[in-house]
PyMOL commands that place a pseudoatom at each C-alpha (Angstrom):
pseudoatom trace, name=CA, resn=UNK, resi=1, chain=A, elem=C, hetatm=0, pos=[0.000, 0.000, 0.000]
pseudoatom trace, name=CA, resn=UNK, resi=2, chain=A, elem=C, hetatm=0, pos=[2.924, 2.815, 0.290]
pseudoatom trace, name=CA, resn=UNK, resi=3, chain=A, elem=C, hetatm=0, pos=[2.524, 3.584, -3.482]
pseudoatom trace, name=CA, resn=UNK, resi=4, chain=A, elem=C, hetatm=0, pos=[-1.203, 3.479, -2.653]
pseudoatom trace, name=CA, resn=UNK, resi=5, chain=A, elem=C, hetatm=0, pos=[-0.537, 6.274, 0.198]
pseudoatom trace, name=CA, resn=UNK, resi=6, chain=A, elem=C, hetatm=0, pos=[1.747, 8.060, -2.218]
pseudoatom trace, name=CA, resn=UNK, resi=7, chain=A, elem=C, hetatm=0, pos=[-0.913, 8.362, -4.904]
pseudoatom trace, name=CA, resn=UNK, resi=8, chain=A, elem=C, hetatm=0, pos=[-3.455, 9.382, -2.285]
pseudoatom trace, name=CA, resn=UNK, resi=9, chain=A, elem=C, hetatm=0, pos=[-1.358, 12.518, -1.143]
pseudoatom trace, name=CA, resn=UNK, resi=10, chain=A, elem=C, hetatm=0, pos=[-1.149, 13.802, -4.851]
pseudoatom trace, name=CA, resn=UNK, resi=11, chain=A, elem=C, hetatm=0, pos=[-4.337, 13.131, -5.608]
pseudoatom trace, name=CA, resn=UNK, resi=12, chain=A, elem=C, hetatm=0, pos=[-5.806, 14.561, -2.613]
pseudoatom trace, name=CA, resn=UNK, resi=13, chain=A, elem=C, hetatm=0, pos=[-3.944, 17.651, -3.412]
pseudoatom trace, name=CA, resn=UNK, resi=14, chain=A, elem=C, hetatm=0, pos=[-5.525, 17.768, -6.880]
pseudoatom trace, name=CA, resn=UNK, resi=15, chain=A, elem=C, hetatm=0, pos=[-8.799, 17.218, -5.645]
pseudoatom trace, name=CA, resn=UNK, resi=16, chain=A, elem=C, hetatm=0, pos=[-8.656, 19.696, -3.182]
pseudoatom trace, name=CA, resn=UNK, resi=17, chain=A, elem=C, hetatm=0, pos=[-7.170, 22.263, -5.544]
pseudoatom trace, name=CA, resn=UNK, resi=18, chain=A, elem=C, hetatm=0, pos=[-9.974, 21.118, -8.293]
pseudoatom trace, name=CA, resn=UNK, resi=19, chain=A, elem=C, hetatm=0, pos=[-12.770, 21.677, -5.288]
pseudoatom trace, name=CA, resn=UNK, resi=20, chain=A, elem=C, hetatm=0, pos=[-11.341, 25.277, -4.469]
pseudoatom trace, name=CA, resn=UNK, resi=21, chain=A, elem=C, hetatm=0, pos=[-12.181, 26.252, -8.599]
pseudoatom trace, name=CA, resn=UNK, resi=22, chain=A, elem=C, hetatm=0, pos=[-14.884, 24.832, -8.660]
pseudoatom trace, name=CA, resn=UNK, resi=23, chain=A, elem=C, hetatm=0, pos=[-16.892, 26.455, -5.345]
pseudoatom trace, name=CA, resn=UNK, resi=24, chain=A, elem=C, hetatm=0, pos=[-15.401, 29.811, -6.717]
pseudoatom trace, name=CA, resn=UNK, resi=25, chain=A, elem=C, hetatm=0, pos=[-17.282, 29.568, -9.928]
pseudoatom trace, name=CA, resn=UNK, resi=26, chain=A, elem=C, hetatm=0, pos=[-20.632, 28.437, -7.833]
pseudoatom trace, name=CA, resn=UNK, resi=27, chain=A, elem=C, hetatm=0, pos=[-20.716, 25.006, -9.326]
pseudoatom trace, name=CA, resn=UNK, resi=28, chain=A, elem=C, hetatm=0, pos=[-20.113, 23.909, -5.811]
pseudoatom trace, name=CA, resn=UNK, resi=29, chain=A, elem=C, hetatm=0, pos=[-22.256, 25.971, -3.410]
pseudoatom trace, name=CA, resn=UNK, resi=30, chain=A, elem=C, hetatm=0, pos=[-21.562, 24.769, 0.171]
pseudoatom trace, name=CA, resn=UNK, resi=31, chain=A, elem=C, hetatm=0, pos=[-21.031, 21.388, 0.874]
pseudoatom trace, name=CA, resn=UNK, resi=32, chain=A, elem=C, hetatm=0, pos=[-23.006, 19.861, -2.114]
pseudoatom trace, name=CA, resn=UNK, resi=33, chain=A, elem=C, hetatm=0, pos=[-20.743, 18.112, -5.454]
pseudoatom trace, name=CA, resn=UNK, resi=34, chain=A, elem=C, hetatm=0, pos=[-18.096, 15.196, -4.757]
pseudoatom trace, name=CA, resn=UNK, resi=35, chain=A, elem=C, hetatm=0, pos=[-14.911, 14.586, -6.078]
pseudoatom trace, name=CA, resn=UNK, resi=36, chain=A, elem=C, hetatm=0, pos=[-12.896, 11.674, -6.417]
pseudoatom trace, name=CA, resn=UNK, resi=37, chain=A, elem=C, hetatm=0, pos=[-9.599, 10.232, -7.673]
pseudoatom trace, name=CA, resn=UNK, resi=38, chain=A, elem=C, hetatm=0, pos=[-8.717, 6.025, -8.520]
pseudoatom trace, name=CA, resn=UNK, resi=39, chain=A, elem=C, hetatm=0, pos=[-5.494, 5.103, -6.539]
pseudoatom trace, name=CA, resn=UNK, resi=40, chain=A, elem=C, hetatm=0, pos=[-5.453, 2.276, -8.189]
pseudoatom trace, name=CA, resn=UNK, resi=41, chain=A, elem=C, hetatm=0, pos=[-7.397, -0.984, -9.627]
pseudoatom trace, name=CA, resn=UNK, resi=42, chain=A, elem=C, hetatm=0, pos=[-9.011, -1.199, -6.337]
pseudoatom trace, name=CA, resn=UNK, resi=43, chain=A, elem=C, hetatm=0, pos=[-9.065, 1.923, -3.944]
pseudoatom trace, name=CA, resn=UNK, resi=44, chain=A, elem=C, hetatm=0, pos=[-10.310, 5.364, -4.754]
pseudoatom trace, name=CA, resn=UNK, resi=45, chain=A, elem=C, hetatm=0, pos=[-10.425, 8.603, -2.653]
pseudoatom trace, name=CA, resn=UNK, resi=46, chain=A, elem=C, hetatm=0, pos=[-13.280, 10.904, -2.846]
pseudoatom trace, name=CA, resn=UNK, resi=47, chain=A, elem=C, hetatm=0, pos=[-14.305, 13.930, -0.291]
pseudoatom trace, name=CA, resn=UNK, resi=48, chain=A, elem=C, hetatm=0, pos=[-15.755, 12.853, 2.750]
pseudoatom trace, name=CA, resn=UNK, resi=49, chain=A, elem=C, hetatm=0, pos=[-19.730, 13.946, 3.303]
pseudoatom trace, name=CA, resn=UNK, resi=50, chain=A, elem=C, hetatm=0, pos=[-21.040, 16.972, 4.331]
pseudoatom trace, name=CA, resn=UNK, resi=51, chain=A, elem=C, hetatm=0, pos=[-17.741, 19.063, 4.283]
pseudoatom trace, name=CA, resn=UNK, resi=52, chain=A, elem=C, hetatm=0, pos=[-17.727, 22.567, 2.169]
pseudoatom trace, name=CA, resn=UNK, resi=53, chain=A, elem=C, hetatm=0, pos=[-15.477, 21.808, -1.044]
pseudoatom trace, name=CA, resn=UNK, resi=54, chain=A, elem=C, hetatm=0, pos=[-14.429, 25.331, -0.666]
pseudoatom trace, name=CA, resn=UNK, resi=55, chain=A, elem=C, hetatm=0, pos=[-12.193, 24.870, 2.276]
pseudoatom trace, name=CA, resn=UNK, resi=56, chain=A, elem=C, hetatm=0, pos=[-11.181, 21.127, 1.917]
pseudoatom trace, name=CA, resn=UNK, resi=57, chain=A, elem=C, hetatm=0, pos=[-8.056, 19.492, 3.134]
pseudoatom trace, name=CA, resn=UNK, resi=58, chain=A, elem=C, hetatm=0, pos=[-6.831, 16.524, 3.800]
pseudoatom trace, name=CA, resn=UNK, resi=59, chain=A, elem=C, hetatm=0, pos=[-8.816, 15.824, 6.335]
pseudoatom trace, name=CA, resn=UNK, resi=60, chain=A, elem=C, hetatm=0, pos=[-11.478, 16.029, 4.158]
pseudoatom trace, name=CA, resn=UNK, resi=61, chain=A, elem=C, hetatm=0, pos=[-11.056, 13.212, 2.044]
pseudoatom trace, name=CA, resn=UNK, resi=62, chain=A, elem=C, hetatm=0, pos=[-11.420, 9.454, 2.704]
pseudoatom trace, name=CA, resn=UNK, resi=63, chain=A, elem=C, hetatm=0, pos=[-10.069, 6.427, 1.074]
pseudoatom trace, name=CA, resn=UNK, resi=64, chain=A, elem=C, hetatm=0, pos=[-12.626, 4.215, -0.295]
pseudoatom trace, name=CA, resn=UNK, resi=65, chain=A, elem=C, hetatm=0, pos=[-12.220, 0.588, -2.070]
pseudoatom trace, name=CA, resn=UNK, resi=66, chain=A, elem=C, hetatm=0, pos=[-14.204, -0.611, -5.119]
pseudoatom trace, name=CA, resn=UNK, resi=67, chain=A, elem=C, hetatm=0, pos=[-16.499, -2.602, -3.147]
pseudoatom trace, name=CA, resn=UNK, resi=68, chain=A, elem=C, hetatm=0, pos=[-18.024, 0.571, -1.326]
pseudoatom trace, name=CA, resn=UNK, resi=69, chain=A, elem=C, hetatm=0, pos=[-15.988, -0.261, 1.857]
pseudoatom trace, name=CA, resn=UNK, resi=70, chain=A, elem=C, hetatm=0, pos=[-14.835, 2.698, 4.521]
pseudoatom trace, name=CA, resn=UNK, resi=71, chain=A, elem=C, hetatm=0, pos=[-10.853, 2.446, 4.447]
pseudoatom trace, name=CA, resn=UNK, resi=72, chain=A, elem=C, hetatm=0, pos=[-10.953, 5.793, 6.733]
pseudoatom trace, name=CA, resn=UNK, resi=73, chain=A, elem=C, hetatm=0, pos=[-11.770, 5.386, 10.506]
pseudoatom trace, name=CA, resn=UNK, resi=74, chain=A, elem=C, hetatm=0, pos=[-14.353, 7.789, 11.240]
pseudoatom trace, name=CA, resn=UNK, resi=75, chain=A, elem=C, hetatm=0, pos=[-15.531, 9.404, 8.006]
pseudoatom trace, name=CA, resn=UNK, resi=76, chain=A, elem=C, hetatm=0, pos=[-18.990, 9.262, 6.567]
pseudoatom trace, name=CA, resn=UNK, resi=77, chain=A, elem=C, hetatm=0, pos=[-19.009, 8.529, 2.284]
pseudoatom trace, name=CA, resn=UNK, resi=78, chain=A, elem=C, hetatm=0, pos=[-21.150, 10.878, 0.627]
pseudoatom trace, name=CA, resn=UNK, resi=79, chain=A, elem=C, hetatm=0, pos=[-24.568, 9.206, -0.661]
pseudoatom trace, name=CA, resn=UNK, resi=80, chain=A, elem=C, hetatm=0, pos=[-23.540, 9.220, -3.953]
pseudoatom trace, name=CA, resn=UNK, resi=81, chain=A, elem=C, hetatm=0, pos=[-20.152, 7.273, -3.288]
pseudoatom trace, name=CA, resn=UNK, resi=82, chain=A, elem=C, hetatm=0, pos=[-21.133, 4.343, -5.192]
pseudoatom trace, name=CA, resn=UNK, resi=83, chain=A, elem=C, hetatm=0, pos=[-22.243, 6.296, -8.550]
pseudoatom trace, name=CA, resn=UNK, resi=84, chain=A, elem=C, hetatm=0, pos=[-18.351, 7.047, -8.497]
pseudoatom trace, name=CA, resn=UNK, resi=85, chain=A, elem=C, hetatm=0, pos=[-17.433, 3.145, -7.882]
pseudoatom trace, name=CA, resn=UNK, resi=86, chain=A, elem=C, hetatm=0, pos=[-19.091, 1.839, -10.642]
pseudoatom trace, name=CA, resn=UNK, resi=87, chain=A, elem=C, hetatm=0, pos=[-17.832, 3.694, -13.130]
pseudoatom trace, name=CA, resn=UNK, resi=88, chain=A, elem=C, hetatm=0, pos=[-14.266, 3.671, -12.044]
pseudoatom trace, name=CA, resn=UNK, resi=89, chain=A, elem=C, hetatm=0, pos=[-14.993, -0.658, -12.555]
pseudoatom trace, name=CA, resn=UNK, resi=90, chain=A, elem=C, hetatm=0, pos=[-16.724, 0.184, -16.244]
pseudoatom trace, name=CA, resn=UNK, resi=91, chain=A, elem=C, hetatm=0, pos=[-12.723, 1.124, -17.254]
pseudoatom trace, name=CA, resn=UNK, resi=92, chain=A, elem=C, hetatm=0, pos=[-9.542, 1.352, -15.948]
pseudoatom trace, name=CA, resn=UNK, resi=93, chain=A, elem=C, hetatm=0, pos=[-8.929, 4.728, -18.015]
pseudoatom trace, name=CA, resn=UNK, resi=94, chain=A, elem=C, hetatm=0, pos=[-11.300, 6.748, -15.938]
pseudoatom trace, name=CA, resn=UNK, resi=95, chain=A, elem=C, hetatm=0, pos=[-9.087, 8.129, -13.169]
pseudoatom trace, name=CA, resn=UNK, resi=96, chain=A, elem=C, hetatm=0, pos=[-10.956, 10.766, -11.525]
pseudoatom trace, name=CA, resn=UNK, resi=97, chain=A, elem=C, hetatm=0, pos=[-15.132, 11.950, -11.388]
pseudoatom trace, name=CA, resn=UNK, resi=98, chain=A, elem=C, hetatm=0, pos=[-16.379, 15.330, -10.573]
pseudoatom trace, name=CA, resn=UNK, resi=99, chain=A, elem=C, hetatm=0, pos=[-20.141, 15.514, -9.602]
pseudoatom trace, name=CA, resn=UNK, resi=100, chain=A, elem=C, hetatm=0, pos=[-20.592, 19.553, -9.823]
pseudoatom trace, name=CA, resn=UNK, resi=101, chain=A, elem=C, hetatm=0, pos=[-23.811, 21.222, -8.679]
pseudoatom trace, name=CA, resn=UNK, resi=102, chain=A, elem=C, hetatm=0, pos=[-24.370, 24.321, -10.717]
pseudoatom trace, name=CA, resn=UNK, resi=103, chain=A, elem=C, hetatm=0, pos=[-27.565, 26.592, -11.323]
pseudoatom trace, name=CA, resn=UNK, resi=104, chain=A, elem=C, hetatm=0, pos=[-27.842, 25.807, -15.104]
pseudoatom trace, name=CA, resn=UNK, resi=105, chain=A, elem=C, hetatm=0, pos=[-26.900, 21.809, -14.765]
pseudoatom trace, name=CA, resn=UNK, resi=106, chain=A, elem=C, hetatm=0, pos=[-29.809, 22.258, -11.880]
pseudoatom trace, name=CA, resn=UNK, resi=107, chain=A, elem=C, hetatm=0, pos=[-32.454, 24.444, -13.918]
pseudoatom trace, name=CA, resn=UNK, resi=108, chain=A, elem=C, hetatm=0, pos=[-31.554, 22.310, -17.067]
pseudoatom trace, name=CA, resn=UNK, resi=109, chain=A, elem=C, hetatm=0, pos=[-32.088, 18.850, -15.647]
pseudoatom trace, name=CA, resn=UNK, resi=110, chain=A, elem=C, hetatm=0, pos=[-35.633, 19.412, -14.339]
pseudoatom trace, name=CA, resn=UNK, resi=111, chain=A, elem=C, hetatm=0, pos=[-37.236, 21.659, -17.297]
pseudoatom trace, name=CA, resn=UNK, resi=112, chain=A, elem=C, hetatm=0, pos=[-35.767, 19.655, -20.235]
pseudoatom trace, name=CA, resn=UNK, resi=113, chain=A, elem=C, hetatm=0, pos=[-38.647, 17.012, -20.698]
pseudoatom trace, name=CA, resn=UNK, resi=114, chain=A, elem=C, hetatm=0, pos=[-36.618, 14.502, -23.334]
pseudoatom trace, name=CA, resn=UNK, resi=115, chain=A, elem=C, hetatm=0, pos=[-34.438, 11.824, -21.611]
pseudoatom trace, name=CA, resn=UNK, resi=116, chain=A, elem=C, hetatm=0, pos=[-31.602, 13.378, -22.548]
pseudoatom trace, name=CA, resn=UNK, resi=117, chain=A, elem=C, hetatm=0, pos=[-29.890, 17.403, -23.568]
pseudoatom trace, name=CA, resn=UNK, resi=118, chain=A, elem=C, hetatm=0, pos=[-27.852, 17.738, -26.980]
pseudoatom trace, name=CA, resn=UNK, resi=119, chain=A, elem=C, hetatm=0, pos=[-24.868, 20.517, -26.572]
pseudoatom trace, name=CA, resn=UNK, resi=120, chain=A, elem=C, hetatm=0, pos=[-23.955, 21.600, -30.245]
pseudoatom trace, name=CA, resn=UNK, resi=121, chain=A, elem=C, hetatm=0, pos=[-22.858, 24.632, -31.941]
pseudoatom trace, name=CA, resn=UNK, resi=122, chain=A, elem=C, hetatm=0, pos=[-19.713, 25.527, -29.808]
pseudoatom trace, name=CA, resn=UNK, resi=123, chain=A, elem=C, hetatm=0, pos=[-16.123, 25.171, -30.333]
pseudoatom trace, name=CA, resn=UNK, resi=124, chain=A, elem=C, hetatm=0, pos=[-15.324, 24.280, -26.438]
pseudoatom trace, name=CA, resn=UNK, resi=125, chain=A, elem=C, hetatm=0, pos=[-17.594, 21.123, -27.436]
pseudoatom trace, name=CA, resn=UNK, resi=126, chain=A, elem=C, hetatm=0, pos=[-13.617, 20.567, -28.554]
pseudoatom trace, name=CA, resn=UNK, resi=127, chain=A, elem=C, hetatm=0, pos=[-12.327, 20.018, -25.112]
pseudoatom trace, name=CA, resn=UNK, resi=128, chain=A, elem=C, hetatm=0, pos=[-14.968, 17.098, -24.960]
pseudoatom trace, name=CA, resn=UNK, resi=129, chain=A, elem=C, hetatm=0, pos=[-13.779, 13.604, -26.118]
pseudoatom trace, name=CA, resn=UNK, resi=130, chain=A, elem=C, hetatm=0, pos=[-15.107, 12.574, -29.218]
pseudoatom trace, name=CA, resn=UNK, resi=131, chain=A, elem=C, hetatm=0, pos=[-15.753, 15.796, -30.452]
pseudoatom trace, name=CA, resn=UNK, resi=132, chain=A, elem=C, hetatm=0, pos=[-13.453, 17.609, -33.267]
pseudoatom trace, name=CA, resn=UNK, resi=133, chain=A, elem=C, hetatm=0, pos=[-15.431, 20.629, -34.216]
pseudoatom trace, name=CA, resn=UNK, resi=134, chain=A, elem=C, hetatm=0, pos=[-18.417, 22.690, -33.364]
pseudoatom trace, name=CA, resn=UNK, resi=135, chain=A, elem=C, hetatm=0, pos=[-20.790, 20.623, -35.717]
pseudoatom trace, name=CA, resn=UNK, resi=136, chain=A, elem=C, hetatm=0, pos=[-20.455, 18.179, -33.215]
pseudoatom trace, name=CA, resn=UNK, resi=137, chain=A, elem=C, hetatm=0, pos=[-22.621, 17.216, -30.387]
pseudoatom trace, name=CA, resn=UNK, resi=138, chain=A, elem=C, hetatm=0, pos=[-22.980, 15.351, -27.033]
pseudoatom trace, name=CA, resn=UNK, resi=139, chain=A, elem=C, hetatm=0, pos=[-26.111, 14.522, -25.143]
pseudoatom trace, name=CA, resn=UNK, resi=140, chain=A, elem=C, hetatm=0, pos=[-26.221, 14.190, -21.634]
pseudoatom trace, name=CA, resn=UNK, resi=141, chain=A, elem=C, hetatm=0, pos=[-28.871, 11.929, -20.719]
pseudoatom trace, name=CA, resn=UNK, resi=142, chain=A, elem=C, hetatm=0, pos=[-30.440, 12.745, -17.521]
pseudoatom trace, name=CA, resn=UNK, resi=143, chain=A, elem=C, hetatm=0, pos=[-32.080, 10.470, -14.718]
pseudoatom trace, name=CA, resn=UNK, resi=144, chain=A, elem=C, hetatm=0, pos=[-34.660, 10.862, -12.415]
pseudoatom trace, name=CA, resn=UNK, resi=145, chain=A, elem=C, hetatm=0, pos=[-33.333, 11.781, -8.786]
pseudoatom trace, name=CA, resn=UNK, resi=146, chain=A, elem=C, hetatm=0, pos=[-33.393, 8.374, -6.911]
pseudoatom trace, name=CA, resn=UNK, resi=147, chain=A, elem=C, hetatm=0, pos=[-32.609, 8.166, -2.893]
pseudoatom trace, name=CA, resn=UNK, resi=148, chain=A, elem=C, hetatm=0, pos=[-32.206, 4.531, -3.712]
pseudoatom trace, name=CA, resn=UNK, resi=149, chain=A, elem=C, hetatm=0, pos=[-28.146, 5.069, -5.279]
pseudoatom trace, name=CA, resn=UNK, resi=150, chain=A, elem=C, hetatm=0, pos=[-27.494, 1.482, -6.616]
pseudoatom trace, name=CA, resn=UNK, resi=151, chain=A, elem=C, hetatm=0, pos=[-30.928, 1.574, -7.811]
pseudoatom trace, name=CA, resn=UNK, resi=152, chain=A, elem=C, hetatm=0, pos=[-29.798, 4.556, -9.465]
pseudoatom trace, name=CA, resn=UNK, resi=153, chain=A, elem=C, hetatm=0, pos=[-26.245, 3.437, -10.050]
pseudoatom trace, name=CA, resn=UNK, resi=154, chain=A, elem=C, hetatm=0, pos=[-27.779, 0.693, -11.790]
pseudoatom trace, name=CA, resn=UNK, resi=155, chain=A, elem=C, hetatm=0, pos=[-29.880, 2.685, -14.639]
pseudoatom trace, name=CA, resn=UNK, resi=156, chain=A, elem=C, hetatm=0, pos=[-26.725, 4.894, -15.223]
pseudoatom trace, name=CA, resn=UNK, resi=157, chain=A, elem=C, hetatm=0, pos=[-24.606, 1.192, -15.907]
pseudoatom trace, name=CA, resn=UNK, resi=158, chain=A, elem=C, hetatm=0, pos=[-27.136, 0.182, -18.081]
pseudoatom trace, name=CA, resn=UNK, resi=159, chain=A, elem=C, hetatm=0, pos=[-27.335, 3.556, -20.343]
pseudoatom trace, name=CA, resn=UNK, resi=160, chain=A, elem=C, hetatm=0, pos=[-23.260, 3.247, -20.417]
pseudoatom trace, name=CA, resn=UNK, resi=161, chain=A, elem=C, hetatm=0, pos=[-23.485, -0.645, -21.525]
pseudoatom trace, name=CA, resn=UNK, resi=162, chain=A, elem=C, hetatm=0, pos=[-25.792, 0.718, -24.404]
pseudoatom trace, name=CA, resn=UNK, resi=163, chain=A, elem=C, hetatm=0, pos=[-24.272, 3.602, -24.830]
pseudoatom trace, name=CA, resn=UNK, resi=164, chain=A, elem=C, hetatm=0, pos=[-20.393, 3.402, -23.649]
pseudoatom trace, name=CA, resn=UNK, resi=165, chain=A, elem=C, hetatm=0, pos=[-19.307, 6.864, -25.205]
pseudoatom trace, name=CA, resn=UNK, resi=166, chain=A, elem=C, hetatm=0, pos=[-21.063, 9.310, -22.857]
pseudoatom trace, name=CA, resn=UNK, resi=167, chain=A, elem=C, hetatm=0, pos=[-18.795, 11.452, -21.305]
pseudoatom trace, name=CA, resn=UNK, resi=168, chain=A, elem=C, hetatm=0, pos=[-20.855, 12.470, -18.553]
pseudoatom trace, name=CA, resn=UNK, resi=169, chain=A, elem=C, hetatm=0, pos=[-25.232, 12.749, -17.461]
pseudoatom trace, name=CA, resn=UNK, resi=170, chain=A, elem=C, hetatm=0, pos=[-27.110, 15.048, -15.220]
pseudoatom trace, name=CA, resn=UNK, resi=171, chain=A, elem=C, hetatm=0, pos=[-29.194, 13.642, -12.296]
pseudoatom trace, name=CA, resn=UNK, resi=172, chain=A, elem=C, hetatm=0, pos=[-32.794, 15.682, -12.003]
pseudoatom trace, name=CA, resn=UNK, resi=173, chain=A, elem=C, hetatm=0, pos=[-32.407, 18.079, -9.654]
pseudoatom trace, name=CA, resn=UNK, resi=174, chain=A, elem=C, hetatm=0, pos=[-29.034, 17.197, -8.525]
pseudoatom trace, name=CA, resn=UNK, resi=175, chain=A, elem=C, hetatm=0, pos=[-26.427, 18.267, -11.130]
pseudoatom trace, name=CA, resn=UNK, resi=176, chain=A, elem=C, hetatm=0, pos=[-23.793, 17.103, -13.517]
pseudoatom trace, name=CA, resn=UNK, resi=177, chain=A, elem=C, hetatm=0, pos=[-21.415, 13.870, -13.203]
pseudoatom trace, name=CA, resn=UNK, resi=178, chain=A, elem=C, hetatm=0, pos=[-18.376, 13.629, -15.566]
pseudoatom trace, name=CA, resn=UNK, resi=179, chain=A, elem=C, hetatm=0, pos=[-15.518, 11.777, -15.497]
pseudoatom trace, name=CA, resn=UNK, resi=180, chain=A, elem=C, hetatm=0, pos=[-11.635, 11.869, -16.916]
pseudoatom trace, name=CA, resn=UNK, resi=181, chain=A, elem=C, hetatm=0, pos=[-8.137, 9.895, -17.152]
pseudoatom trace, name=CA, resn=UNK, resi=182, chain=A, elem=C, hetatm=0, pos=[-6.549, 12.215, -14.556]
pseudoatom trace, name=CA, resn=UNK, resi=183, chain=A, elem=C, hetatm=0, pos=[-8.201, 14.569, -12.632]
pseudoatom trace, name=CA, resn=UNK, resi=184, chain=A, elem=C, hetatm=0, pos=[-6.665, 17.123, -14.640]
pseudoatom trace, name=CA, resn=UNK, resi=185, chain=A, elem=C, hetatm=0, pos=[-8.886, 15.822, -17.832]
pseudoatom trace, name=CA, resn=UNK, resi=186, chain=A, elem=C, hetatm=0, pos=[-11.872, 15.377, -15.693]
pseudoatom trace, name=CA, resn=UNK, resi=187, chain=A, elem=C, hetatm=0, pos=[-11.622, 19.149, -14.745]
pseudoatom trace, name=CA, resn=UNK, resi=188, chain=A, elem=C, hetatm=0, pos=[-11.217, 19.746, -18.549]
pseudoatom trace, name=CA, resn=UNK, resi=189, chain=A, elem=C, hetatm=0, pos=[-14.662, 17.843, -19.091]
pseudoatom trace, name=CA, resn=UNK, resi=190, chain=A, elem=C, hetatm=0, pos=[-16.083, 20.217, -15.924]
pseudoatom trace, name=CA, resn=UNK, resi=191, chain=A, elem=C, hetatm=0, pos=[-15.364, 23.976, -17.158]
pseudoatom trace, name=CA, resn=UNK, resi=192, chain=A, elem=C, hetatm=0, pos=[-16.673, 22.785, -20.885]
pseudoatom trace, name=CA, resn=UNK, resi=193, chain=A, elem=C, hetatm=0, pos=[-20.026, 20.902, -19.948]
pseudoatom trace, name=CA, resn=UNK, resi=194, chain=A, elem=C, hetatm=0, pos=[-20.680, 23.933, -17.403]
pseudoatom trace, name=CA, resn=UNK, resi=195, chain=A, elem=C, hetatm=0, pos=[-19.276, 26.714, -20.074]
pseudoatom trace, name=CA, resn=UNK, resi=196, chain=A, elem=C, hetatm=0, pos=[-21.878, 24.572, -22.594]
pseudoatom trace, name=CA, resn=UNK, resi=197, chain=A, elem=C, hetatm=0, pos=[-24.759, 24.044, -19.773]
pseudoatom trace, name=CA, resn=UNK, resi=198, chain=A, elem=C, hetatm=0, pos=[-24.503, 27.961, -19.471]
pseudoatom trace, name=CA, resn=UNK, resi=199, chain=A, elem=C, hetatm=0, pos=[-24.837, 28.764, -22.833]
pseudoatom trace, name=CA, resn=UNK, resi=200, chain=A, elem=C, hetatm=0, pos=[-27.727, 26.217, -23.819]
pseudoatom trace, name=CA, resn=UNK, resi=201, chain=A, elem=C, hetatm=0, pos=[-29.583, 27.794, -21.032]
pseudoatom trace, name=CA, resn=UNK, resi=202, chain=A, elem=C, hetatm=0, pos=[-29.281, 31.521, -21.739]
pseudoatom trace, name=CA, resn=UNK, resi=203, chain=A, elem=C, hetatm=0, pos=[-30.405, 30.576, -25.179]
pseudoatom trace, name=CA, resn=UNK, resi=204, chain=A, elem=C, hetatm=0, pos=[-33.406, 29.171, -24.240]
pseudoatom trace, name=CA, resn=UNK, resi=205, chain=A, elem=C, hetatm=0, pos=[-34.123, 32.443, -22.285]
pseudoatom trace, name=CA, resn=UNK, resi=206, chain=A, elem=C, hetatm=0, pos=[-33.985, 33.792, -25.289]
pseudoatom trace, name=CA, resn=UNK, resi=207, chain=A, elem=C, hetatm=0, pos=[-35.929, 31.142, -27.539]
pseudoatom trace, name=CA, resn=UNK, resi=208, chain=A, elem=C, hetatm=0, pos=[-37.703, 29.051, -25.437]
for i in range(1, 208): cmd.bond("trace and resi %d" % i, "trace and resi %d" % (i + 1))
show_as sticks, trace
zoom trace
């Protein structure tokens, strides 16, 4: 485990760093949105519930193993802990997840009726995988809010085994979930589904 503990200090560092950005831009108000890293092929670390990702530290964060068991004496998961798990066992390229909590990824998930919301027409659809110009697109589809989370996790699975190209889906209500190689790319995939979530939603204000 000592290269285990060695990833978990840089990644915690990048998480916390990543957590700091994204409360300053409001797509973290309080203590809502989760973060997490993959250690390795069987641990993970991912903030610890309830604490403000503003003002995280180490402290903050918890280790967590593929199987949904507490590695951290003391520390509570967040609900959605498990949402994380299963899709860092779809691949062993996804390194990090970001669940943000913005006002248009809010707004957007419970007024768009269809199961899912296409993003076109942009250039930072570039910064998405997949996508190599702005006549490209990428819909998020969205889920109903469950309590029940591997009820939940479960529909989410099944869309990816149909659909194993999405790059990220809203939960109604609850915000946006994306995912990356490195935490680095998985901030990437943030800014530009926010930057995109912004923009589709001030141009519905203006044709709704």
């Amino acid at each position: 485990m000592e290269e285990t503990h060695e990833h978990l200090e840089a990644r915690a560092a990048q998480l916390i760093s990543a957590g700091s950005l994204f409360h300053g831009r409001g797509w973290m108000p309080a203590t809502s949105g989760s973060l997490s890293a993959r250690l390795d092929d069987h641990h993970m670390v991912i903030t610890a519930s309830g604490h403000h990702k503003g003002d995280l530290d180490q402290n903050d964060l918890m280790l967590v193993d593929l199987d949904g068991h507490v590695l951290s004496t003391g520390k509570q998961p967040a609900a959605e802990t498990f949402l994380h798990i299963i899709l860092y066992r779809r691949s062993a390229d996804i390194g990090a997840v970001i669940h943000t909590h913005s006002v248009p990824a809010m707004v957007l998930s419970r007024v768009v009726v269809e199961a899912g919301l296409t993003l076109a027409g942009d250039d930072v659809l570039k910064a998405l995988p997949g996508c190599t110009t702005h006549h490209d697109s990428v819909t998020l589809p969205i889920f109903p809010n469950d309590g029940n989370i591997p009820q939940l996790a479960a529909q989410v699975d099944d869309h990816m085994n149909r659909h194993p190209d999405t790059p990220g889906y809203l939960i109604e209500g609850h915000g946006l979930y994306t995912w990356g190689r490195d935490v680095t790319e998985a901030r990437h995939h943030v800014e530009a589904f926010e930057f995109l979530l912004d923009c589709e939603l001030q141009r519905r204000r203006f044709d709704p």
